[in-house]
ZAMARGU-4260 file (C-alpha; in steps of 0.2 Angstrom, whole numbers, plus 5000, padded with zeros to 4 digits):
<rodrens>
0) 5456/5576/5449 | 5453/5579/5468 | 5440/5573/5478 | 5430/5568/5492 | 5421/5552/5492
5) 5414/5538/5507 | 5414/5520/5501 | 5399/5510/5507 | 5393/5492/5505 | 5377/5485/5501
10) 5373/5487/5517 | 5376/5502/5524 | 5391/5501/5529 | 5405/5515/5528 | 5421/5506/5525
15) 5432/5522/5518 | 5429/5539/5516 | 5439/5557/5515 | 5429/5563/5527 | 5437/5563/5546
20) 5419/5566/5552 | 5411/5551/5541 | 5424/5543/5549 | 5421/5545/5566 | 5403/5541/5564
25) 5407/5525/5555 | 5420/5520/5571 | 5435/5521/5554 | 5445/5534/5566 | 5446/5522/5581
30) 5452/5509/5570 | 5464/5520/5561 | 5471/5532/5573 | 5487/5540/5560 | 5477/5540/5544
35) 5471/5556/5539 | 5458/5562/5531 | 5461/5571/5515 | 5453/5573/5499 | 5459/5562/5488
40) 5470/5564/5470 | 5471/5551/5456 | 5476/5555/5438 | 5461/5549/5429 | 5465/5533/5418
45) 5481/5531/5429 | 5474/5513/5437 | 5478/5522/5453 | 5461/5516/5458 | 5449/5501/5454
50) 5443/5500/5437 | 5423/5504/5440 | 5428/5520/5451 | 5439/5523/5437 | 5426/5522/5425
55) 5414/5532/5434 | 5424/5547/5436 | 5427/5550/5419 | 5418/5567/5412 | 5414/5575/5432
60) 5417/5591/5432 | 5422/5602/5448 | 5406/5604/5460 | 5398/5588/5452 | 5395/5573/5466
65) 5389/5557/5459 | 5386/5542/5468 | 5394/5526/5459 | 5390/5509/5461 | 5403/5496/5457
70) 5400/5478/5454 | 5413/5465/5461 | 5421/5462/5444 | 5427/5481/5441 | 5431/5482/5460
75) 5442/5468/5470 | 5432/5452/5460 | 5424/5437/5466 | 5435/5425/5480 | 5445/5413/5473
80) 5450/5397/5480 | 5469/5402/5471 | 5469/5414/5485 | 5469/5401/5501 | 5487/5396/5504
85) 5488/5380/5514 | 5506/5380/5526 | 5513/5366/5536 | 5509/5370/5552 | 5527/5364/5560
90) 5534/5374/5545 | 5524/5389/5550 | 5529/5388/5568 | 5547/5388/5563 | 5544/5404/5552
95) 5536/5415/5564 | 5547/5409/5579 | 5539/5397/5587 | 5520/5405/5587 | 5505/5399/5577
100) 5494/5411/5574 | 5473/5405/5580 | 5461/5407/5568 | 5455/5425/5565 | 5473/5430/5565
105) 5484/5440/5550 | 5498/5434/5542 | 5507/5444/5532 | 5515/5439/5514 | 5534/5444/5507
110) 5521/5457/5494 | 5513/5463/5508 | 5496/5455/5507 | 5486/5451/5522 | 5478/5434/5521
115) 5466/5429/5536 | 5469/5412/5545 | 5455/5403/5541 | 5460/5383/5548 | 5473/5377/5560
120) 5478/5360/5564 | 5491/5347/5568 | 5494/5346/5549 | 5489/5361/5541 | 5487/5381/5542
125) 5476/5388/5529 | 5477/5408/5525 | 5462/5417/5516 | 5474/5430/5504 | 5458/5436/5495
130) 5456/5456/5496 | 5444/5460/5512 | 5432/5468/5499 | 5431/5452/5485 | 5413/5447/5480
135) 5407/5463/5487 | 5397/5479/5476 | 5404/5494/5481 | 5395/5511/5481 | 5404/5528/5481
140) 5399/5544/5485 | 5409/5556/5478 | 5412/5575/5475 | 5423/5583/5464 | 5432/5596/5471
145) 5445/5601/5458 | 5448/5596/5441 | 5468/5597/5434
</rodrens>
């Protein structure tokens, strides 16, 4: 199945779409200058994407738009504590060469996961791994363009 969708949050906000001129509107280009902005494909029932878009996208034919509105738990789920690694801060240095990262910064994981730095001390660094999107109910706009 093919298609063009815009992903919002509860309020308001566009944060993906298909669409390059959604994307501009929404300041997504800017912030992604390479990506590009193309319907997307997913074999239905191929876990390519979150279970409640998944779900929703079953029986649309060509030409139908639906908008889909997906709780946390069929989307990224709720934060978990399990997420939040703590690090020893000397340890931490010595991995990245020297630097800490400040509060607000990225790490990046072996698996490539992001996790936001959330506390630095003398002791201890603790990174937030939780998706960007966990606890959040996402609604989809989309428009099916072809059906394989």
């Amino acid at each position: 199945m093919t298609l063009e969708y815009t992903g919002k949050l509860d309020d308001g906000t566009v944060f993906d779409t298909s669409k390059e001129s959604v994307a501009e509107d929404a300041g997504l280009a800017e912030a992604q200058p390479d990506r590009e902005y193309t319907p997307l494909t997913v074999e239905v029932g191929g876990g390519q994407v979150i279970e409640g878009m998944e779900e929703g996208l079953i029986g649309l034919e060509a030409g139908e738009t639906d908008t889909l509105t997906i709780p946390p738990e069929k989307a990224y789920g709720q934060p978990s504590d399990e997420n939040v690694e703590e690090f020893e801060t000397d340890e931490l240095r010595e991995m990245l060469g020297g630097q800490l990262p400040e509060e607000g910064a990225y790490l990046e994981a072996q698996d490539g996961s992001q996790g936001e730095i959330i506390h630095v001390d003398e002791d201890v660094v603790r990174a937030d791994f939780n998706p960007p999107l966990a606890g959040e109910t996402l609604t989809f706009d989309v428009e099916v363009i072809e059906v394989n």
